[in-house]
N, CA, C and O of each residue as an XYZ file, in Angstrom:
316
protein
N     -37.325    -97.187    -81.600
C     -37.839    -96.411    -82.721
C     -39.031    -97.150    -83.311
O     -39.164    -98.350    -83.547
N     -39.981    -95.989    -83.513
C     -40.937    -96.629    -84.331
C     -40.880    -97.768    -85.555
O     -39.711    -97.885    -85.924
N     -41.654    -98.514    -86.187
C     -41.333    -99.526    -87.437
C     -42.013    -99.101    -87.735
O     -42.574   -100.047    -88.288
N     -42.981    -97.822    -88.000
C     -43.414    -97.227    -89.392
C     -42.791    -96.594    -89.932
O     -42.725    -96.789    -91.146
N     -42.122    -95.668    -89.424
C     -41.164    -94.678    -89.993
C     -41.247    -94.807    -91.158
O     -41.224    -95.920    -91.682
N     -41.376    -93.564    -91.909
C     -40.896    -93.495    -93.269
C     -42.386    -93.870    -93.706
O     -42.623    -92.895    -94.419
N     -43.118    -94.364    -93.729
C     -44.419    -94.867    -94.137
C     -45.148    -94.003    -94.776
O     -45.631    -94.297    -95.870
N     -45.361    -92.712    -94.160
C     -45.402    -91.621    -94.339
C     -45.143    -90.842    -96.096
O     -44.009    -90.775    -96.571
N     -46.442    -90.297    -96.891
C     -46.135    -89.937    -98.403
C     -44.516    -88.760    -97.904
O     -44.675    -87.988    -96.959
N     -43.625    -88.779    -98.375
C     -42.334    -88.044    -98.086
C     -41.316    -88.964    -98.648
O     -41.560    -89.940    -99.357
N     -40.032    -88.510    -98.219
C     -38.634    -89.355    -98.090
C     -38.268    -89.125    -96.554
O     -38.175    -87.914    -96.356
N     -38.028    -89.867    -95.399
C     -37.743    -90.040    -94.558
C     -35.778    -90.225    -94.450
O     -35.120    -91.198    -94.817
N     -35.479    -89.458    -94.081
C     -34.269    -90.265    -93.474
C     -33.827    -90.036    -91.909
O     -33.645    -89.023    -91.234
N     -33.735    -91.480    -91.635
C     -33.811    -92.084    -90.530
C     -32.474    -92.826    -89.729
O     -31.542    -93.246    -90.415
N     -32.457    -92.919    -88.654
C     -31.374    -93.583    -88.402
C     -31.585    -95.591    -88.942
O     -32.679    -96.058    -89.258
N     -30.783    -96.099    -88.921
C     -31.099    -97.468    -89.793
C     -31.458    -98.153    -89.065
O     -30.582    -98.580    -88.313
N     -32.694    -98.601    -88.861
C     -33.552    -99.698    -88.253
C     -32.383   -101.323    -88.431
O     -32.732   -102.381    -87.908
N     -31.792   -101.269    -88.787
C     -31.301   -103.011    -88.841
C     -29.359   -102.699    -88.367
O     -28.490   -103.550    -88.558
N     -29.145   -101.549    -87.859
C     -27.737   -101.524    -87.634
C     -27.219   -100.331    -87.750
O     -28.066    -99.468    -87.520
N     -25.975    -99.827    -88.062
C     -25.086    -98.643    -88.279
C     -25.546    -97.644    -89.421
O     -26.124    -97.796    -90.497
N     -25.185    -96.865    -88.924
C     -25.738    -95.719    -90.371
C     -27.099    -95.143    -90.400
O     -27.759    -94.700    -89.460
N     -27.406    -95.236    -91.706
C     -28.803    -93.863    -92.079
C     -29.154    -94.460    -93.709
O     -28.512    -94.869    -94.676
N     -30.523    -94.236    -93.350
C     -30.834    -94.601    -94.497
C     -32.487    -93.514    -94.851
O     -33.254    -92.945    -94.074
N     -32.469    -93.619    -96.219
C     -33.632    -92.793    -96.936
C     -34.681    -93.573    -96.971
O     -34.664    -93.938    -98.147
N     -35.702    -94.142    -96.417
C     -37.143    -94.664    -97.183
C     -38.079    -93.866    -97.363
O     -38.445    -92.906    -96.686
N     -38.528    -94.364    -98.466
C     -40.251    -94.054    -99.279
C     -40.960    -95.027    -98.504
O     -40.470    -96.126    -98.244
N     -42.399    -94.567    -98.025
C     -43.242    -95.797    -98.180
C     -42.847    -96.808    -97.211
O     -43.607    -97.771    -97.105
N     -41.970    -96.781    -96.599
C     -41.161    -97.462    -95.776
C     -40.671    -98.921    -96.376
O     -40.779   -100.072    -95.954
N     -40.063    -98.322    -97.592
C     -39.212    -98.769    -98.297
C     -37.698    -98.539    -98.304
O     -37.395    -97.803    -99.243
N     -36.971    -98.804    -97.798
C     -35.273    -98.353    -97.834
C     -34.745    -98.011    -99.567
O     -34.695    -98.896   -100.422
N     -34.414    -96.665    -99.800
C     -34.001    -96.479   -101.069
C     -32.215    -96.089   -101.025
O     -31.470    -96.025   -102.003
N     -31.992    -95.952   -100.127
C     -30.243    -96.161    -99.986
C     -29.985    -95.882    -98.287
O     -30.686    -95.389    -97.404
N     -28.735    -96.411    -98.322
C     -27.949    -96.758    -96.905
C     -26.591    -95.929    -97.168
O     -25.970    -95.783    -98.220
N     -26.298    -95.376    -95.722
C     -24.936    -94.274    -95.676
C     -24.681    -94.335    -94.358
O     -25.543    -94.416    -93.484
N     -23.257    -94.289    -94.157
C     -22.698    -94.172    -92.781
C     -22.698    -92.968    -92.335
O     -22.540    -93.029    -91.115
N     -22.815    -91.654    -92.765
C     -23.002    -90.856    -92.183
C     -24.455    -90.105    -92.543
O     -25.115    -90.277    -93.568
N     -24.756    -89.269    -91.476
C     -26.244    -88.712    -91.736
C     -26.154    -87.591    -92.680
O     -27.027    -87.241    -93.474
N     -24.778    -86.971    -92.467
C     -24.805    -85.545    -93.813
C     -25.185    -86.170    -94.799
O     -26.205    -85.742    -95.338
N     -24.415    -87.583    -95.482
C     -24.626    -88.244    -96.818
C     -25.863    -88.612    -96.757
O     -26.548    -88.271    -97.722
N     -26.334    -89.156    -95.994
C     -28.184    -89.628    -96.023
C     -29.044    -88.152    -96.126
O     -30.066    -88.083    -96.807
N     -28.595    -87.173    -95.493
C     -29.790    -86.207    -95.600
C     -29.450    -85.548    -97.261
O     -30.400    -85.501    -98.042
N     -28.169    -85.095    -97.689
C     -28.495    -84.446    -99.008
C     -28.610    -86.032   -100.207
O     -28.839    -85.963   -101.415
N     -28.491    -86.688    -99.800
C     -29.745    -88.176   -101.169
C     -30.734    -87.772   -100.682
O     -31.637    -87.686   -101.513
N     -31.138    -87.330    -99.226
C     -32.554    -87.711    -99.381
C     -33.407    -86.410    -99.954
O     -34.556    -86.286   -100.378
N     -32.480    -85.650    -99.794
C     -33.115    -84.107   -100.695
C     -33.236    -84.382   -101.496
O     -34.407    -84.376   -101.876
N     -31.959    -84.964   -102.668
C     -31.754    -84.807   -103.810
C     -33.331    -85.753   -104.635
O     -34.106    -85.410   -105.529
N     -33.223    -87.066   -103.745
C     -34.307    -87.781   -103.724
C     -35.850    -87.086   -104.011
O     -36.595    -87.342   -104.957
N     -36.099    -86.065   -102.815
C     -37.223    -85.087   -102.315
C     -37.828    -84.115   -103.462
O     -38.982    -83.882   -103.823
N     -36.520    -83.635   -103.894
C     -36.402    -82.559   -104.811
C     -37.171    -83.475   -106.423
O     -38.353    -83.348   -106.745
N     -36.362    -84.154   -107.034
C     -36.400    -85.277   -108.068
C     -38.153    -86.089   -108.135
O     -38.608    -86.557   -109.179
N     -38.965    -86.093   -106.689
C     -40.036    -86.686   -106.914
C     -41.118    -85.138   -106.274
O     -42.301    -85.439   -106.116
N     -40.864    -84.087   -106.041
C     -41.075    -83.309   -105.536
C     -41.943    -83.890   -104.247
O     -43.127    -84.102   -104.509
N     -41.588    -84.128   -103.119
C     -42.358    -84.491   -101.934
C     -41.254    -83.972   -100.977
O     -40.112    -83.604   -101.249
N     -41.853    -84.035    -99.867
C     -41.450    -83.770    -98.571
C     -40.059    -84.339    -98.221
O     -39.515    -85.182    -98.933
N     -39.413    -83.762    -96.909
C     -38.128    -84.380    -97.093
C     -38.077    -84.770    -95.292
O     -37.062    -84.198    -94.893
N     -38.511    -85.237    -94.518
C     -38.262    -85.539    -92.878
C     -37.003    -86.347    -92.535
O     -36.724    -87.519    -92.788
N     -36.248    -85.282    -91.818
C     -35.134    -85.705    -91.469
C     -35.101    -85.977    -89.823
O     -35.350    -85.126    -88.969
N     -34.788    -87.164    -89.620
C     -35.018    -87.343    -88.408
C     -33.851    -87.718    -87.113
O     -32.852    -88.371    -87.417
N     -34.017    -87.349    -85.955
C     -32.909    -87.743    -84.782
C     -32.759    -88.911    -84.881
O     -33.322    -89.662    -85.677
N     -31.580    -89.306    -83.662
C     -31.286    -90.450    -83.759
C     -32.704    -91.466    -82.472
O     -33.187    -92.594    -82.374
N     -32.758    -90.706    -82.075
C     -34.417    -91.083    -81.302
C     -35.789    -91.544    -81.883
O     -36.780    -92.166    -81.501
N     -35.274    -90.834    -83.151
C     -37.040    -91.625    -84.160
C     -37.407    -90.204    -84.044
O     -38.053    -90.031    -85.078
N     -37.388    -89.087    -83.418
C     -38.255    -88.105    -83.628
C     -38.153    -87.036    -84.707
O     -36.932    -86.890    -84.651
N     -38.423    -86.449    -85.353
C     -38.708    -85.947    -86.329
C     -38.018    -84.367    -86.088
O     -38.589    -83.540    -85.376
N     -36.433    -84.016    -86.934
C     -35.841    -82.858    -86.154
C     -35.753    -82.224    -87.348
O     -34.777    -81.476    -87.285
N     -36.361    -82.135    -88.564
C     -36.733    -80.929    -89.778
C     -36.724    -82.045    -90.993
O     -36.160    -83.051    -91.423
N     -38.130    -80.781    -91.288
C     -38.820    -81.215    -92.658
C     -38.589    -79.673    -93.405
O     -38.300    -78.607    -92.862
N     -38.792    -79.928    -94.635
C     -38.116    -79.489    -95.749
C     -39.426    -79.959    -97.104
O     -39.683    -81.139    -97.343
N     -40.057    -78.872    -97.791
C     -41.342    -79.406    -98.653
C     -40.657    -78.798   -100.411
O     -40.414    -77.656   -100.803
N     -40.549    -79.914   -100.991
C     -39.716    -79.752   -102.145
C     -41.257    -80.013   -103.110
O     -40.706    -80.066   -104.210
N     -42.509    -80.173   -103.379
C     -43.455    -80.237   -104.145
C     -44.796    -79.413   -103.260
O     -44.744    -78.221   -102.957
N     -45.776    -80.183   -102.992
C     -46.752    -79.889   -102.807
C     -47.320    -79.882   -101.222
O     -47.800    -80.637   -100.377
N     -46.858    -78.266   -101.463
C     -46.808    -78.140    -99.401
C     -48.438    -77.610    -99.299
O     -48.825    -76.600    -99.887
N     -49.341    -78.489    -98.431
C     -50.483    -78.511    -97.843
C     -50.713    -76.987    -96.833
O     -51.765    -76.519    -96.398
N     -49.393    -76.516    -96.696
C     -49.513    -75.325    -95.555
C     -49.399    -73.996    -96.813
O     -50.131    -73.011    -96.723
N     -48.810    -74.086    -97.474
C     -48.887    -73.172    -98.519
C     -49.986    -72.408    -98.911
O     -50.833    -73.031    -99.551
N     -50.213    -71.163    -98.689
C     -51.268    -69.931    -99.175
C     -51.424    -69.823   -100.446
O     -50.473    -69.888   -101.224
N     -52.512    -69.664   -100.772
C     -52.753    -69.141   -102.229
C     -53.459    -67.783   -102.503
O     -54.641    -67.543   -102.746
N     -52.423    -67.000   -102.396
C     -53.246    -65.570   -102.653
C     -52.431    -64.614   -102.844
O     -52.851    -63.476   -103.052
């Protein structure tokens, strides 16, 4: 898996770069750790929602298996 992950303006949750479990980073910052991925993906909403940014939830491969835009979605129409 990549070591940027999460680097990315969003909340990432990822499988855990240092061992077991799942974890949420900002910035590729770790903001909490969970043994299961259900519990890591709704913090990392709740997270998403709370700073309004993006929410990338990712496989256990590093690849990127749904995003979710809780603020300021760039694809969004105005008209």
């Amino acid at each position: 898996m990549a070591k940027n992950i999460g680097r990315g303006d969003g909340v990432h949750t990822t499988p855990n770069p240092e061992g077991a479990g799942w974890v949420n980073q900002v910035k590729g910052k770790v903001t909490s750790k969970h043994r299961l991925k259900e519990r890591a993906v709704d913090a990392g909403r709740e997270l998403a929602q709370e700073r309004r940014m993006e929410h990338f939830i990712h496989n256990t491969d590093g690849s990127i298996g749904k995003r979710n835009s809780y603020g300021n979605d760039p694809r969004q129409s105005k008209g």
